[in-house]
C-alpha positions in Angstrom: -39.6 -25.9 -35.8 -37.0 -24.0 -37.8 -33.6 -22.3 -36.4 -32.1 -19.6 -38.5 -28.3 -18.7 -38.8 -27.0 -15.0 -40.3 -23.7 -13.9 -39.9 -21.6 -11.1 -41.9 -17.9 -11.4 -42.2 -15.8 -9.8 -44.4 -14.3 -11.7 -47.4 -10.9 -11.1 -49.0 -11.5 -8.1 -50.6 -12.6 -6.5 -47.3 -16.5 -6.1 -48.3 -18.7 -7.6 -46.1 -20.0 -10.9 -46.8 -23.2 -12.1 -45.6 -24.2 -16.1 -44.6 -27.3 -17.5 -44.0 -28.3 -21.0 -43.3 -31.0 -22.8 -41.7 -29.1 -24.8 -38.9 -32.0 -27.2 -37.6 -30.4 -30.6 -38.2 -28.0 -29.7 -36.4 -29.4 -28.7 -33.0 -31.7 -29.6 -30.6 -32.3 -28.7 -26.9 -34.5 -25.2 -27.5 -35.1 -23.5 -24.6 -36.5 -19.8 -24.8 -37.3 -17.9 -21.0 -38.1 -14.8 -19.5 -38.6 -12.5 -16.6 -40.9 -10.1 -15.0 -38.6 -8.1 -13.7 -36.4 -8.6 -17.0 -36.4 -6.6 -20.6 -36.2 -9.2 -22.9 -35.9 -12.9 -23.7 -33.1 -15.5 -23.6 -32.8 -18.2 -25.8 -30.3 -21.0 -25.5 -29.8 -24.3 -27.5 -27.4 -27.4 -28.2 -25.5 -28.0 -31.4 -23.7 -30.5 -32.6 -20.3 -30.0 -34.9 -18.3 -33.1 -35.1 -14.5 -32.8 -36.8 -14.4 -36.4 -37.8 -17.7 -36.3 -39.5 -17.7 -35.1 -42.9 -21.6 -33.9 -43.1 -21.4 -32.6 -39.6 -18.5 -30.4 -39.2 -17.7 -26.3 -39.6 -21.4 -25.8 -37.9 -20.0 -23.9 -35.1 -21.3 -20.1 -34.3 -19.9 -16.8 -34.5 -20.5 -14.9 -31.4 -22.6 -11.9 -32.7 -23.9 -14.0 -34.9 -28.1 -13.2 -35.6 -30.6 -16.0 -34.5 -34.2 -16.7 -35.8 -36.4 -19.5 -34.3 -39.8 -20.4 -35.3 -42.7 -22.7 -34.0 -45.4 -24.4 -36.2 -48.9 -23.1 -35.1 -49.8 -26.9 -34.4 -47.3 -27.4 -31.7 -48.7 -25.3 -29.5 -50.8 -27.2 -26.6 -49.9 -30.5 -28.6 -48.1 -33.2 -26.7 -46.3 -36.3 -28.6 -48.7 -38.4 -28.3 -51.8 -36.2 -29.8 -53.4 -36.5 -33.1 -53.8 -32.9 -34.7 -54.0 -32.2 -38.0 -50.6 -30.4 -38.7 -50.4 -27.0 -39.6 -47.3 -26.0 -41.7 -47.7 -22.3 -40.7 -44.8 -21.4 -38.3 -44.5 -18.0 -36.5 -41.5 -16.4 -35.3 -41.2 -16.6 -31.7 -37.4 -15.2 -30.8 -35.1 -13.3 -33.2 -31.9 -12.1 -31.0 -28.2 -12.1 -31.5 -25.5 -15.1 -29.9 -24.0 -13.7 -26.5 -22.1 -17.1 -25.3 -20.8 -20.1 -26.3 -20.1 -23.3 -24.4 -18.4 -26.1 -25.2 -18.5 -29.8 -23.8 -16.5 -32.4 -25.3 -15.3 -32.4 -28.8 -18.7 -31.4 -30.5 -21.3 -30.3 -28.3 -21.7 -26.5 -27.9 -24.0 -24.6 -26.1 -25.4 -21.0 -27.4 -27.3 -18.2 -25.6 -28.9 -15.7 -27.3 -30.7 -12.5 -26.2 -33.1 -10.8 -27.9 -32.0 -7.0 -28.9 -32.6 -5.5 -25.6 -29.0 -7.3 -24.6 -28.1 -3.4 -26.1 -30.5 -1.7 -23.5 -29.1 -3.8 -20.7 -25.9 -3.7 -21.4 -25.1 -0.1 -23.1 -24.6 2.5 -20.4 -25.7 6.2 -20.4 -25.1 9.8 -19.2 -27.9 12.2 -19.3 -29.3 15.0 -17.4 -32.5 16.0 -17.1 -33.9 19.5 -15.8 -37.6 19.2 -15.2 -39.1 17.2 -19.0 -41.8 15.0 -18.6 -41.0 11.6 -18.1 -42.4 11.3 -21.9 -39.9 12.9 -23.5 -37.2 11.9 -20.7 -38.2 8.5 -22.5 -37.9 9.8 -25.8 -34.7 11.4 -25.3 -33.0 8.0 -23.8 -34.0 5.8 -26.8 -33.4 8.4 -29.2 -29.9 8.8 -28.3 -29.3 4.8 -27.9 -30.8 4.4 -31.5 -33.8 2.4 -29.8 -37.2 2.0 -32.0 -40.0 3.2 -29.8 -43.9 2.0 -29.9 -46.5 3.0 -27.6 -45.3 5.0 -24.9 -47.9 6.4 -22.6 -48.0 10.2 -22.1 -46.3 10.4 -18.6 -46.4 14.0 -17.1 -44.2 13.3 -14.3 -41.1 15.8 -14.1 -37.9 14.0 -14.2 -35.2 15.9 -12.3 -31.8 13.5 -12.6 -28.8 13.1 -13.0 -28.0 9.7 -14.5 -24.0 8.3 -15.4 -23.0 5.3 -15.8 -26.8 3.2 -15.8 -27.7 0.8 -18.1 -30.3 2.0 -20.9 -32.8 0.1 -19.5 -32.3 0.8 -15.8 -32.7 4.6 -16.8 -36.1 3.5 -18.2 -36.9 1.8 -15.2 -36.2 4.9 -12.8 -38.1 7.3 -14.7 -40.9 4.7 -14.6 -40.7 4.2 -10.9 -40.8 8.2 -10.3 -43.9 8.5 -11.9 -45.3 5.3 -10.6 -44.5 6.5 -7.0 -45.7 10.6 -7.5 -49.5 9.6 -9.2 -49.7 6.2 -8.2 -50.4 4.7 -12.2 -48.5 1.4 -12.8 -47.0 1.0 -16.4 -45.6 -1.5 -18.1 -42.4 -1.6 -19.9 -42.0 -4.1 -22.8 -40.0 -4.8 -25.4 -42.0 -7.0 -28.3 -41.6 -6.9 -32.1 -38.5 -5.1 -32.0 -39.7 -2.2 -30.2 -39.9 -0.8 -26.3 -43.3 -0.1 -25.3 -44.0 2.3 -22.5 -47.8 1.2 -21.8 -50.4 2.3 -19.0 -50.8 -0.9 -16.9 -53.6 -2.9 -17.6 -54.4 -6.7 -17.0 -53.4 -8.8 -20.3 -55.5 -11.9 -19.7 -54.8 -14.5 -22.3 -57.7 -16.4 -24.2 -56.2 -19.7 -22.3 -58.3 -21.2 -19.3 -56.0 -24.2 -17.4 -58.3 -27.2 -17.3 -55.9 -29.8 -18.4 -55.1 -32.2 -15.0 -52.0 -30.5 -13.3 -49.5 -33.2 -11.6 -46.2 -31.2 -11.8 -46.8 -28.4 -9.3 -45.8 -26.7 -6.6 -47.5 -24.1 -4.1 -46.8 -21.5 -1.6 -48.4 -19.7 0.7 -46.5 -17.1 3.0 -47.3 -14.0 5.0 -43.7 -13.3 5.2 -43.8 -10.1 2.9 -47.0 -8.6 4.3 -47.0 -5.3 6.0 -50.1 -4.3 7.7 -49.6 -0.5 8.8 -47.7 1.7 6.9 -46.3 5.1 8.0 -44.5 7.6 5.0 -42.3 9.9 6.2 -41.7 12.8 3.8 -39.1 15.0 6.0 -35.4 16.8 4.7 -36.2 20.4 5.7 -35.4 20.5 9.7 -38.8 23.4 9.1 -41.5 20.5 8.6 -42.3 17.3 9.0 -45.3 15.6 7.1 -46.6 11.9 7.9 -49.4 9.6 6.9 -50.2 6.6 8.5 -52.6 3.5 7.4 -53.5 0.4 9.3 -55.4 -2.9 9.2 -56.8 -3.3 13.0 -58.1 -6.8 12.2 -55.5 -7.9 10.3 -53.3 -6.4 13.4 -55.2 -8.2 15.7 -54.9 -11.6 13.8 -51.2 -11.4 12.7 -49.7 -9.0 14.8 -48.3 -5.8 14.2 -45.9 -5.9 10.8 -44.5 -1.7 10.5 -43.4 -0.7 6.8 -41.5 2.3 7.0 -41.6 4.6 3.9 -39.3 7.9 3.3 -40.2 10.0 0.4 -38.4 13.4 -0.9 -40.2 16.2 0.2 -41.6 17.1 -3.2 -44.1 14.3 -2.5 -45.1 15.5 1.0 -48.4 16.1 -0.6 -48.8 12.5 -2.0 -47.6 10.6 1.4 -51.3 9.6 1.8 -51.8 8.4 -1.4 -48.4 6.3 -1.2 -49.2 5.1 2.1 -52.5 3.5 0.5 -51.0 2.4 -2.4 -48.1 0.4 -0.3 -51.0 -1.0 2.2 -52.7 -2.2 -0.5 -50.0 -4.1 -2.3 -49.0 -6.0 1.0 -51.1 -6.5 3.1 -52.0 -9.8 1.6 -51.1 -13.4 2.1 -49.0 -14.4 -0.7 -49.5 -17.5 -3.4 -47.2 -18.7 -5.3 -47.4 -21.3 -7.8 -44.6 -23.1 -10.1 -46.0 -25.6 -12.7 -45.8 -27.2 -16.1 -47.9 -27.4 -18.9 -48.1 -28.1 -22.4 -46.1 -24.9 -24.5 -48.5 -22.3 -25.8 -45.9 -19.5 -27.2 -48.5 -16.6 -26.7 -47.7 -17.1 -23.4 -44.9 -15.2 -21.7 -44.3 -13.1 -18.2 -46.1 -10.3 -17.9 -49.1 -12.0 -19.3 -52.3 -13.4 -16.4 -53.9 -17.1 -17.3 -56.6 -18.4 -15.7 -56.4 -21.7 -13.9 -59.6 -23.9 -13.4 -58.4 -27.2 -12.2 -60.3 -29.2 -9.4 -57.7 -31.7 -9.3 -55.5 -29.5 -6.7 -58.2 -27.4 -6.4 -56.9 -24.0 -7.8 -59.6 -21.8 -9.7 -57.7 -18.3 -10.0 -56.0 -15.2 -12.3 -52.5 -15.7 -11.8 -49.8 -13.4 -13.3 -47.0 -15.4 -14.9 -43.7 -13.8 -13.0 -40.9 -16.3 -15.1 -41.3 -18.4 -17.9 -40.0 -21.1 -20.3 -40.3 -22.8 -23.3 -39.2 -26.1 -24.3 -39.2 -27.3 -27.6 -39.0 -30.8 -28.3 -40.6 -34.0 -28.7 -43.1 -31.8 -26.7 -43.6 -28.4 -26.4 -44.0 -27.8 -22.7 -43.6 -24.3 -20.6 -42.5 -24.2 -17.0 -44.2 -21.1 -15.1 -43.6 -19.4 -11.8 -47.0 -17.8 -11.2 -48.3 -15.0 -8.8 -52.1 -14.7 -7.9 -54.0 -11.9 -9.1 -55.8 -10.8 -6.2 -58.4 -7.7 -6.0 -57.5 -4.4 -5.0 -58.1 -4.2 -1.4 -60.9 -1.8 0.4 -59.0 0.5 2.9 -62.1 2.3 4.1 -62.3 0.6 7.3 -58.4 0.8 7.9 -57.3 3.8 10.4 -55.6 6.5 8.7 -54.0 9.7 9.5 -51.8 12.7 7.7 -50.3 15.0 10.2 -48.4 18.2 9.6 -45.7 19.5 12.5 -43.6 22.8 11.9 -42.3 24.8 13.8 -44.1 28.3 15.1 -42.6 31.7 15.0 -45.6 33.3 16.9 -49.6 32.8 16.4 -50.9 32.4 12.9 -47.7 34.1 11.5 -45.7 33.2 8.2 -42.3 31.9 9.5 -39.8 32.7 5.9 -38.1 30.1 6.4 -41.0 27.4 6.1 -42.2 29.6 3.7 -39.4 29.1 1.5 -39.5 25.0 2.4 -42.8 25.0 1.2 -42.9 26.8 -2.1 -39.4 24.3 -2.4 -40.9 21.8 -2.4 -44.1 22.0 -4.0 -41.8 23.4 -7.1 -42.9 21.3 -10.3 -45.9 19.4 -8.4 -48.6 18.3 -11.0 -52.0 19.2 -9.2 -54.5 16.5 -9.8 -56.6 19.2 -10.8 -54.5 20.6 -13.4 -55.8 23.5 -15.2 -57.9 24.1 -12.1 -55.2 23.2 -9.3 -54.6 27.2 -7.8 -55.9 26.4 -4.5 -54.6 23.1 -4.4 -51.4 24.1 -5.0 -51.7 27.0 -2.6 -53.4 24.7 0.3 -50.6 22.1 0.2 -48.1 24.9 0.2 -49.0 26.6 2.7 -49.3 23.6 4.9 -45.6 24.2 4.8 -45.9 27.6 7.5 -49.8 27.9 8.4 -52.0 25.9 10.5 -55.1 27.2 8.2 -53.8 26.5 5.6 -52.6 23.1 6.6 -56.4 22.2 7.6 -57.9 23.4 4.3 -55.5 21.3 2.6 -56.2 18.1 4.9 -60.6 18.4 4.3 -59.7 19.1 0.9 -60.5 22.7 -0.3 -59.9 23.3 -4.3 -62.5 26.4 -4.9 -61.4 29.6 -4.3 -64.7 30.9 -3.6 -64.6 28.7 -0.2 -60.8 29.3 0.5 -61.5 32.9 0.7 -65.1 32.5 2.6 -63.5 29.5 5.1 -60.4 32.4 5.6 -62.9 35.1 6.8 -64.6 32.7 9.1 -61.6 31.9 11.0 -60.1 36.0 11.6 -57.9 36.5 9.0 -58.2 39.6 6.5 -59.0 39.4 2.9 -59.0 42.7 1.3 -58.3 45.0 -1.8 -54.6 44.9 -2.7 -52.8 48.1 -2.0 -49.7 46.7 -3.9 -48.2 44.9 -1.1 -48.0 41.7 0.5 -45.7 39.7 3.0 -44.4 36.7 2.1 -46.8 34.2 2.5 -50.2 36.2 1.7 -52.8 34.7 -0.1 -52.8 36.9 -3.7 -56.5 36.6 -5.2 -57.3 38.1 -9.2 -59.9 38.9 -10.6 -63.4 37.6 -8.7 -62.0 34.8 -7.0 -60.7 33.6 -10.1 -56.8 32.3 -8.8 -54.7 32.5 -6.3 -50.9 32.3 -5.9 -48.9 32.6 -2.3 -46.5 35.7 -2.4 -42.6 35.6 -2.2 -43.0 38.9 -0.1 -40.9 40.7 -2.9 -42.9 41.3 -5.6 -43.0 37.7 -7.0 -44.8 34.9 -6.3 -45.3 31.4 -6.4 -48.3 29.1 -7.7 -50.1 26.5 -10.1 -49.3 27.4 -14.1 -51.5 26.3 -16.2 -49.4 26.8 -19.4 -46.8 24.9 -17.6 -49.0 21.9 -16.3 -47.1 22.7 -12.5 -46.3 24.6 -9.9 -43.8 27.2 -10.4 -42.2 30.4 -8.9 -43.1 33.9 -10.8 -40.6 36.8 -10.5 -43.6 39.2 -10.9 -47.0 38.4 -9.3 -48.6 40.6 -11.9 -47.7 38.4 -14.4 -49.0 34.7 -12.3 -52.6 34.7 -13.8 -53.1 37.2 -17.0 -49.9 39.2 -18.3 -49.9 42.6 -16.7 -53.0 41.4 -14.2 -52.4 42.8 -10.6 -53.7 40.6 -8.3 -57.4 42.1 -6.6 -57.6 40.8 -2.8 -55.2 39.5 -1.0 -55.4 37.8 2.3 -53.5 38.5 5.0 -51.8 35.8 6.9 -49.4 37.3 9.6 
């Protein structure tokens, strides 16, 4: 093991001055730890700076000062009393700048070190954004912190927010958690090798299977977070109402009933469903924990899943290592807090429902006001069709004002071809446009080729696929092909 000291001061003359020294023999006690729902790593450790000892005094810190520790390859998995042949390779595990100093006594002090995401933690932000994908939301928050990107995965998600005042990385976080919450992809966010990493989620199962004999363990189980049915609210305009509901008879019947209440902003009233899945899904599970220690292996860290085969306690799982930490001495040993991995669960025998309640201004006519709600709050929704989302976009919309419409979106309908048939079927008229529609027709182009809902004023609203969303259009003739009038239209009041 080697720890690394650099500081720069500035000499007499005012230019900086740069010291480096390896600090080893002078400290012990390494301990290096991190966090799930932490960016970045801590590192902390003892040294020893004694006045009345020649060879052992001026060793003390600067705070600021840069830290580099390193691990031989051999230590990992190695306990005092193994045999190895020793490998003089050493890798760099932590590099991070000193945050705090302790001291007891008259030469004992205590350092902690983060790595450099203390500046993303710490450093505070304002920003605006007006509708950029979460991509280049990303982008634009590191670039003006002066933060190294990696891999960042392409999020389309439009971020719409005004943030003051947030820590750099809690801004990451929340654009994260939007898109996370409107498509239902997980990513992980990372910071390793001096860069943030922006990842789609996947499972990083290390090359390390847990067969050793674990005594030093402890283990939970508890059904106190589980949530068994599920009901997602997505409700601001007084106009509309939209819920989705998901539950687990059996598990119901052998628990009892456990109600999670979710409110989403309306511009997700098309994804309650799909929220209300994902939340059943992530608890409606018993929960186990485990906290143990093993012998140090420094590829392992949170975020990462090991497997554990051990019959001793009888454990033969993936778990995902939620908290970790290293400690480097006469052995190398890691202390983990571990959550099971368990499989994705089925929901196709679970009772679910998405209902749609507006109010009525007459039979089968196009109230403005829910009109307006609708096309409101659809604005900037990514169809999961993209290119090909028209009718999508135009069911969910109208689910806003029209009980048709509301049923086409609920079975499904994303072919205009059977959106226009399915309209005739049930009374309402599709014909040639005569240049004018009320707000809330159905504009068709071409031969059944897109559609678009009309503002009733010469405009219109509808899927783009230029813009990859939603969006309003000042002139209808200009929502498919530039200077296209629409062909059909059908009427809906």
């Amino acid at each position: 093991m080697k720890l690394q000291y650099t500081n720069t001061t500035k000499g007499k003359d005012g230019k900086d001055v740069t010291e480096t020294r390896e600090i080893t023999a002078y400290t012990n006690n390494y301990q290096r730890s991190d966090g799930i729902d932490t960016l970045g790593q801590e590192f902390t450790f003892d040294l020893v700076d004694n006045p009345f000892d020649f060879n052992m005094m001026n060793q003390r810190l600067s705070i600021g000062g840069k830290i580099e520790f390193s691990n031989q390859v051999s230590n990992n998995n190695k306990s005092a009393t193994m045999t190895l042949d020793e490998e003089t390779k050493e890798e760099i595990v932590f590099q991070g700048i000193i945050v705090a100093e302790k001291q007891s006594g008259t030469n004992k002090y205590t350092y902690t070190c983060f790595d450099y995401c203390f500046y993303l933690n710490k450093s505070e932000i304002e920003i605006q954004f007006n509708g950029v994908s979460g991509l280049d939301a990303i982008k634009a928050v590191c670039s003006e912190n002066n933060v190294p990107l990696g891999n960042v995965a392409d999020i389309k998600t439009k971020i719409k927010k005004i943030y003051q005042g947030q820590p750099v990385s809690d801004v990451i976080k929340d654009i994260i958690k939007q898109a996370t919450e409107e498509t239902g992809y997980k990513y992980r966010l990372e910071y390793r090798e001096g860069k943030v990493h922006v990842e789609d989620y996947k499972e990083l199962v290390l090359d390390k299977v847990i067969t050793q004999p674990i005594n030093n363990y402890s283990r939970d189980l508890s059904m106190e977070d589980m949530r068994n049915s599920v009901l997602v609210i997505s409700s601001k305009e007084k106009s509309k109402s939209v819920k989705s509901t998901i539950q687990d008879n059996e598990s119901i019947k052998k628990y009892g009933l456990i109600k999670k209440i979710v409110k989403v902003d309306d511009k997700k009233s098309a994804q309650t469903a799909q929220i209300a899945k994902k939340t059943i899904q992530e608890s409606n599970k018993i929960k186990e924990n485990l906290n143990l220690t093993l012998l140090g292996d420094d590829a392992v860290r949170s975020g990462r899943i090991i497997i554990i085969d051990d019959y001793t306690v009888d454990i033969h799982d993936k778990f995902l290592v939620t908290n970790c930490k290293h400690n480097y001495g006469v052995n190398h040993t890691m202390t983990l807090d571990l959550k099971q991995v368990q499989a994705e669960l089925d929901t196709s025998s679970y009772t679910q429902a998405t209902t749609t309640v507006a109010s009525s201004n007459g039979a089968g006519g196009a109230d403005a006001k829910q009109v307006d709600a609708g096309m409101q709050a659809m604005n900037g929704y990514e169809s999961v069709y993209r290119d090909n989302g028209c009718v999508d976009v135009v069911v969910n919309t109208g689910s806003y004002y029209n009980p048709f419409l509301k049923q086409q979106a609920d079975i499904g309908v994303a072919n205009v071809d059977t959106l226009v048939g399915n309209a005739q079927n049930a009374g309402y008229k599709v014909e040639a446009f005569n240049g004018y529609a009320n707000k809330g027709d159905i504009l068709v182009y071409g031969n059944n080729d897109h559609v678009v809902i009309s503002d009733g004023a010469g405009g219109a609203f509808g899927n783009s696929s230029s813009a990859g969303h939603a969006m309003f259009y000042s002139d209808a003739n200009y929502a498919w092909h530039n200077n296209e009038a629409p062909t059909k239209v059908i009427r809906m009041s």
